[in-house]
C-alpha positions in Angstrom: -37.8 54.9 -2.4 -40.1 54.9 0.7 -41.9 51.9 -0.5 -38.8 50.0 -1.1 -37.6 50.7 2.6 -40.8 49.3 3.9 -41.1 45.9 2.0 -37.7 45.2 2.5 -38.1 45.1 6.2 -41.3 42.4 5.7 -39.6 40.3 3.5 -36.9 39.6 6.0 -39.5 39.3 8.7 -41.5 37.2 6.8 -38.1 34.9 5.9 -37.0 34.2 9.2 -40.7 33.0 10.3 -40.5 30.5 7.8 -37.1 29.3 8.8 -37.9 29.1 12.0 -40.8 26.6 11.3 -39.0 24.3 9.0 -36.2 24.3 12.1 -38.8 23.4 14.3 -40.6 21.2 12.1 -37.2 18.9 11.6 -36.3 19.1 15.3 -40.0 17.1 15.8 -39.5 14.6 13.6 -35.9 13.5 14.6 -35.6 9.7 15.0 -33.4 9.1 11.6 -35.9 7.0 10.4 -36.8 4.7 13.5 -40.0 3.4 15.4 -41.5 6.0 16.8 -44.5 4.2 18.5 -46.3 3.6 15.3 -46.7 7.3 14.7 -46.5 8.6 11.2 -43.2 10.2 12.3 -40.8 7.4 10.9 -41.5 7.9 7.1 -41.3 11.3 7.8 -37.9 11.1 9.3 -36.2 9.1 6.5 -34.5 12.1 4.9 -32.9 13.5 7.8 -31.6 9.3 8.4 -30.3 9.5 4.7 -28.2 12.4 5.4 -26.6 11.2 8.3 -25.4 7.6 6.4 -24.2 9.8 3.4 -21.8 11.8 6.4 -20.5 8.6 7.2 -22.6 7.4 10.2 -22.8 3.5 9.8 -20.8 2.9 6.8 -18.9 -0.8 6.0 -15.3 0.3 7.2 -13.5 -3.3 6.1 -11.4 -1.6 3.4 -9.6 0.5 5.7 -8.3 -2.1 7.9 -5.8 -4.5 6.6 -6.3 -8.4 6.8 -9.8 -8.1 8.1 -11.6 -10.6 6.1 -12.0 -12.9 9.0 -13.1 -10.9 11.7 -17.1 -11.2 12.8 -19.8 -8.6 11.3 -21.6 -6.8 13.8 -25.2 -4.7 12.5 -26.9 -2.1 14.7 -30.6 -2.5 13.3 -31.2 1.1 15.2 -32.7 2.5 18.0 -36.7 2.3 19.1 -37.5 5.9 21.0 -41.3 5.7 21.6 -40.7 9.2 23.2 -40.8 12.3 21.3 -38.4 12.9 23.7 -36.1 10.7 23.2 -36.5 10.4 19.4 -35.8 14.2 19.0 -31.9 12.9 20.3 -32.2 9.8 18.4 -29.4 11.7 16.0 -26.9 12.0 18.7 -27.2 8.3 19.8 -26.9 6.6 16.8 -23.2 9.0 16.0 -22.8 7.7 19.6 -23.1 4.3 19.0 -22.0 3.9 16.0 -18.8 5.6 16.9 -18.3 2.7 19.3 -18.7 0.4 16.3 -15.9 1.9 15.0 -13.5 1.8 18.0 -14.0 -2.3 18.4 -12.2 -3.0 14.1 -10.0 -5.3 15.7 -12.3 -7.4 17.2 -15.4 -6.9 14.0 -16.5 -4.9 11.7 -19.8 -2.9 11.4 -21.8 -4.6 8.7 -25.3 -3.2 6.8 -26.7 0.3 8.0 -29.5 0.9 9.0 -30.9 2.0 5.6 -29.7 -1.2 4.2 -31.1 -3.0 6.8 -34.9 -1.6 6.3 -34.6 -2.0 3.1 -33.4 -6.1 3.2 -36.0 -6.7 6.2 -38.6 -4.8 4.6 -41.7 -5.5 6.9 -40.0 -8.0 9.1 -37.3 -4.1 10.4 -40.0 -3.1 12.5 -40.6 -6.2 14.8 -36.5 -7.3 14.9 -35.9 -3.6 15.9 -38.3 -4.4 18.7 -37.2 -7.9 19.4 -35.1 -9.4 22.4 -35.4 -13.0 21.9 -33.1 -15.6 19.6 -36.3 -16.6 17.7 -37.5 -13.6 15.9 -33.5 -12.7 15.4 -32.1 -15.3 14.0 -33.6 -14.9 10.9 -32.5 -11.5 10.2 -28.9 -12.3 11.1 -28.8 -14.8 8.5 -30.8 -12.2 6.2 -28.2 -9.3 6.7 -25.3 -12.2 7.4 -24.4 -10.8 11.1 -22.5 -12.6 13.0 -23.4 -10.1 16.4 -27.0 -8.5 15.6 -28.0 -5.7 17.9 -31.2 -3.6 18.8 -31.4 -1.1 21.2 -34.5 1.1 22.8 -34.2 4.3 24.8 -37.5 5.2 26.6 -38.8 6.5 29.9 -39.3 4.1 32.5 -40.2 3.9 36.3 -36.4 4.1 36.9 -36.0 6.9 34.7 -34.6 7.3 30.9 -33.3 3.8 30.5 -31.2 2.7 27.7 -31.5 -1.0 26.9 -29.4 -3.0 24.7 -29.9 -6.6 23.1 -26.9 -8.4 21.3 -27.9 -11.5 19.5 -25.0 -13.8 18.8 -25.5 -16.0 16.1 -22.7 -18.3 16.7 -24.1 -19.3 20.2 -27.9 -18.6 19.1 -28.5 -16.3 22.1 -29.5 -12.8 23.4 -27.0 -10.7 25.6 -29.1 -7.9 27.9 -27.4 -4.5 28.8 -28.8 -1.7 30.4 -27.7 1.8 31.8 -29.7 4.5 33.0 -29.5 8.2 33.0 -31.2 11.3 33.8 -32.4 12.4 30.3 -31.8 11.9 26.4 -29.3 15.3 26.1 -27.0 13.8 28.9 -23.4 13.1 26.9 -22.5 11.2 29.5 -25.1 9.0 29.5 -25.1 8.6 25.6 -21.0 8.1 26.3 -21.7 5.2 29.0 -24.5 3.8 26.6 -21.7 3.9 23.4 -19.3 2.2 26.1 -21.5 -0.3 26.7 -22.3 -1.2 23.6 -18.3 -1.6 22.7 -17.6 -3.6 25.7 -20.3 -6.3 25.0 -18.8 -6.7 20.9 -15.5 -7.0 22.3 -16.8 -9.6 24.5 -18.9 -11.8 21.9 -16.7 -11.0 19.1 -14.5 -14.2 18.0 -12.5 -14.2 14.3 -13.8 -16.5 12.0 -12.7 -19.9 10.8 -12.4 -20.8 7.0 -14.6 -24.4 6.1 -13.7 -25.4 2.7 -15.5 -28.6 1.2 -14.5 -30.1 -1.8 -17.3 -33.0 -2.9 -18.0 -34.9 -6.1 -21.2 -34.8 -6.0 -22.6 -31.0 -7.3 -26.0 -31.6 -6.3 -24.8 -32.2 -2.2 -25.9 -30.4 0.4 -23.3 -29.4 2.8 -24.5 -28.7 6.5 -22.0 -28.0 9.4 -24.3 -28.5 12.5 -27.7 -27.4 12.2 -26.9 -24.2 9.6 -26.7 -25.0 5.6 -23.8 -23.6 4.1 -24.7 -24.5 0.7 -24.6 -27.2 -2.2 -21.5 -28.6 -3.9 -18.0 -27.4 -3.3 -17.8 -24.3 -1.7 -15.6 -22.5 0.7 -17.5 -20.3 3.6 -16.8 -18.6 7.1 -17.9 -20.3 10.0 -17.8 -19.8 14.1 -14.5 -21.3 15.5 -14.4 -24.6 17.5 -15.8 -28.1 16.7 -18.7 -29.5 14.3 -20.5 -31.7 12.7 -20.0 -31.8 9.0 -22.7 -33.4 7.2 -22.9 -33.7 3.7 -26.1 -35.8 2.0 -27.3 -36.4 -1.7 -29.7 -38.2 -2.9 -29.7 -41.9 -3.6 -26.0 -41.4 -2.1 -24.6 -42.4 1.5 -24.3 -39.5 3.9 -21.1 -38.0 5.0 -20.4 -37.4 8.8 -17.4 -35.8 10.3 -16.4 -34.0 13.1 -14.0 -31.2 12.1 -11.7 -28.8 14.2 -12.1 -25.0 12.9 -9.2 -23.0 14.6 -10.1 -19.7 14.4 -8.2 -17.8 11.8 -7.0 -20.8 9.6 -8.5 -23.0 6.8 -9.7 -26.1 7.3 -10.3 -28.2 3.9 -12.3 -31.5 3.9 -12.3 -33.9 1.0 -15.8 -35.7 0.7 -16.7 -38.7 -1.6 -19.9 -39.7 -1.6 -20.8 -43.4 -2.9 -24.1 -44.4 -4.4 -26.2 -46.5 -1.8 -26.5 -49.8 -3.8 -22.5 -49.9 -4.5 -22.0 -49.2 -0.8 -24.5 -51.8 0.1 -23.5 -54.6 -2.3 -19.8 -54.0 -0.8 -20.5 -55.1 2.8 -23.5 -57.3 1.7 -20.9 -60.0 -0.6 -18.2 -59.9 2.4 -21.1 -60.5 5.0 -22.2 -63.5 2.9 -18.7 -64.4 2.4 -18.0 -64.6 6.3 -21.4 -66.6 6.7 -20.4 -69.2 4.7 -16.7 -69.4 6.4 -18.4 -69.5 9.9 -21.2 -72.4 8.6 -17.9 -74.6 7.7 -18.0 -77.3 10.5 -16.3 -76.7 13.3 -13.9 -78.4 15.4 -16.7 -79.4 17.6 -18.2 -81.4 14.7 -15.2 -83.3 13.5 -15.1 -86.4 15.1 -11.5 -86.8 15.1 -11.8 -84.7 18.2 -13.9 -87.2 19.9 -11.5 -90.2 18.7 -8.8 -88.1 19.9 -10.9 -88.0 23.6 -11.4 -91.5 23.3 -7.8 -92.7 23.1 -6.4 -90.4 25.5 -9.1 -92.0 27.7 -7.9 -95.8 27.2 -4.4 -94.7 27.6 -5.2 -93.7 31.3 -7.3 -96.4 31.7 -4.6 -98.7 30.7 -2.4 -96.5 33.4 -5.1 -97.6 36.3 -5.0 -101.5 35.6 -1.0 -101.8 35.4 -1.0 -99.9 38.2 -2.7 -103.1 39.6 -0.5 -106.0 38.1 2.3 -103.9 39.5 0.6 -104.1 43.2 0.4 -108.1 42.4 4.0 -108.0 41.4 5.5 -106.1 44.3 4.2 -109.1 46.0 5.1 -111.7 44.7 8.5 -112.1 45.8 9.6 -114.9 48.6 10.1 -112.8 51.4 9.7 -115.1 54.1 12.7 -117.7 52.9 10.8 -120.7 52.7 10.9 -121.4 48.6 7.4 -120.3 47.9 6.0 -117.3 46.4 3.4 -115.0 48.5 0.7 -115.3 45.8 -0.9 -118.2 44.2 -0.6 -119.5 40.5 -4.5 -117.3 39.8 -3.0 -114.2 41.4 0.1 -114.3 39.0 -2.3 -115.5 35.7 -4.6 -112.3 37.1 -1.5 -110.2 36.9 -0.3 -111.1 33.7 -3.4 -110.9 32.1 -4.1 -107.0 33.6 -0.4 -106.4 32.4 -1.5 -107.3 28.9 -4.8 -104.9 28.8 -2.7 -102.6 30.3 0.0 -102.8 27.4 -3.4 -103.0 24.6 -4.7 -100.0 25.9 -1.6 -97.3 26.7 -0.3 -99.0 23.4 -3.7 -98.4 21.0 -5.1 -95.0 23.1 -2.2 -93.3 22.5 -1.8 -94.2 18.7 -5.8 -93.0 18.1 -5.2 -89.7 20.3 -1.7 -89.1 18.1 -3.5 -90.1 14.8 -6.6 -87.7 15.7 -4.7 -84.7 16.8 -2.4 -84.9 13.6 -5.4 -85.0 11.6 -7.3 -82.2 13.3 -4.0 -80.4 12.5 -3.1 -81.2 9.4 -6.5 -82.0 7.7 -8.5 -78.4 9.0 -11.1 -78.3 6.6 -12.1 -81.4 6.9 -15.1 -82.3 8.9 -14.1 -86.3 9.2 -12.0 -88.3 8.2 -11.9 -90.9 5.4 -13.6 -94.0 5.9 -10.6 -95.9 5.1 -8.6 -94.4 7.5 -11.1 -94.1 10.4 -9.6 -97.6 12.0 -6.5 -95.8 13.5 -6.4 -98.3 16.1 -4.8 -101.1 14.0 -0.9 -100.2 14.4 -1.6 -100.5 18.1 -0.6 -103.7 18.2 2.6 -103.5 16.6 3.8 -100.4 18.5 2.7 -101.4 21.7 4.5 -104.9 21.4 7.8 -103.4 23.2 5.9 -101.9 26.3 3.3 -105.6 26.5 7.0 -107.5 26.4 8.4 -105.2 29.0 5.9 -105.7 31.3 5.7 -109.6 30.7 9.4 -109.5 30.9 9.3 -107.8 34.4 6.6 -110.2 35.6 8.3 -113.0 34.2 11.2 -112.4 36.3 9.4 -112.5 39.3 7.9 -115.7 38.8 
């Protein structure tokens, strides 16, 4: 009985030791699984990472909110703590922060945990957990599909404990920079204003998404919208809200270009029909021919029914000028001075007569070629010249200017 009541003391002695080791031991290594300066510490701190996902820290929420297919996804990729300092509260910040996550589901939804994260980026985690520039986190954003992709580090600087946060936006391809400082990693308020901070700048880059659906006949087309590949064939996809450039291409097939509006929230469906090249280039090749050979028809520059036309309008005022002259002899011919005799001579009046009669040819046959010419140019169009046998439009003249040549001979006539 006595040696009973002595072991049972040094077994419970010898209990609590070893529980206060493994307590101290997993206080150490803290960090749920993140970068702690390259130490040997991050494998080590997987489990105690593990356990805090399977209590719910980081989890895909979508299913508990209603209608929430469209809003953005937002990752945390973690937290870098080179201090053992730091990394010993790395537990509490990540709660923290994801907690904030939580509180911004009607602006987006948290996306891949950490765990998934790691295990998608496999050795690419490590340098995007440490990475602040579009460049190195593009790629994981397309990798984990986040629309918002944020790192974070929490370390000791000149200033003090700092907390630094980067938030890449992938619709924009750029890198918001927070910071907020506090005076160490315990603080709850400064793991409060660092949670804060971290929900204000989602709220502010967070936009829903817009619904591209493409609809081509050719499977083997790629579909681009911008500079980003949204796949091949038909398809149906989210995309950032606003305007773009649609471009779908196929080989040994025209490109497609458009310039479609994406309201955020709504579908927007595009029909694309791709031609092969050689139909689309025999097309426009026949009606180019086609309008080359209209345009090298003759023109109305080389028809020379234009230039007869020119001519006979000129002889008519020609023949204007010189009757204007047998008029001047005319007006004076009459006696005005009483005495019996006219005020010309006998070759003033011949002169006169005579310029009376050019005068008649000419009005009479210019204005019978410029009539004949322009109703040929206008109702003989394709035409480049007139028959031979009708080229001598000039005979009628003399039979339809007979009335204006008597006229004129009648007025002289009377004078004399």
């Amino acid at each position: 009985m006595n040696t009973r009541a002595v072991l049972s003391p040094g077994l419970l002695a010898l209990t609590l030791l070893l529980a206060a080791s493994t307590a101290q031991a997993q206080q150490d290594q803290g960090g749920m699984g993140l970068d702690l300066s390259g130490s040997d510490s991050q494998s080590e701190s997987t489990d105690t990472q593990e356990s805090a996902e399977q209590a719910g820290i980081g989890l895909d929420i979508s299913g508990d909110v209603a209608k929430t297919e469209l809003l953005p996804r937002v990752v945390l990729l973690g937290l870098d703590t080179p201090e053992r300092a730091g990394a010993a509260q790395s537990g509490r910040w990540i709660k923290a922060l994801y907690g904030a996550l939580r509180t911004t589901v009607a602006q987006a939804l948290p996306g891949a945990s950490i765990k998934d994260a790691r295990e998608r980026l496999t050795e690419d985690y490590a340098t995007a957990l440490r990475c602040a520039e579009a460049s190195c986190l593009s790629g994981p954003a397309e990798t984990l599909d986040a629309d918002l992709l944020v790192t974070s580090r929490l370390a000791l600087e000149d200033d003090g404990w700092t907390f630094r946060l980067w938030t890449f936006d992938r619709d924009r391809n750029k890198v918001e920079t927070d910071s907020v400082t506090g005076r160490n990693p315990r603080d709850a308020k400064f793991i409060k204003a660092s949670a804060d901070l971290l929900a204000q700048r989602v709220r502010g880059l967070a936009r829903p998404r817009a619904v591209l659906k493409v609809n081509v006949n050719i499977p083997q087309a790629v579909v681009r919208l911008g500079e980003r590949t949204l796949g091949v064939g038909s398809l149906e996809t989210k995309v950032a809200p606003g305007q773009g450039n649609l471009i779908v291409e196929a080989d040994e097939f025209t490109p497609f270009a458009k310039t479609v509006s994406l309201p955020p929230g709504q579908t927007t469906t595009v029909e694309v029909y791709l031609q092969a090249a050689n139909q689309v280039s025999d097309g426009p090749s026949e009606m180019v021919a086609e309008a080359a050979r209209k345009s090298s028809g003759p023109t109305i520059f080389g028809r020379p029914a234009l230039y007869t036309a020119v001519v006979g309008i000129l002889a008519v005022g020609a023949g204007m000028v010189v009757g204007q002259g047998a008029k001047k002899i005319a007006s004076r011919a009459p006696d005005t001075d009483g005495n019996g005799i006219a005020n010309i001579t006998r070759q003033e009046r011949l002169d006169a007569q005579n310029q009376a009669n050019l005068s008649t040819a000419l009005v009479a046959g210019g204005a019978a070629v410029a009539g004949g010419s322009v109703l040929w140019l206008a109702l003989v169009p394709t035409r480049s010249a007139p028959p031979p046998a009708e080229a001598p439009a000039v005979a009628p003249a003399g039979g339809s200017g007979t009335g204006t040549r008597s006229s004129l001979q009648l007025f002289l006539g009377g004078n004399f």
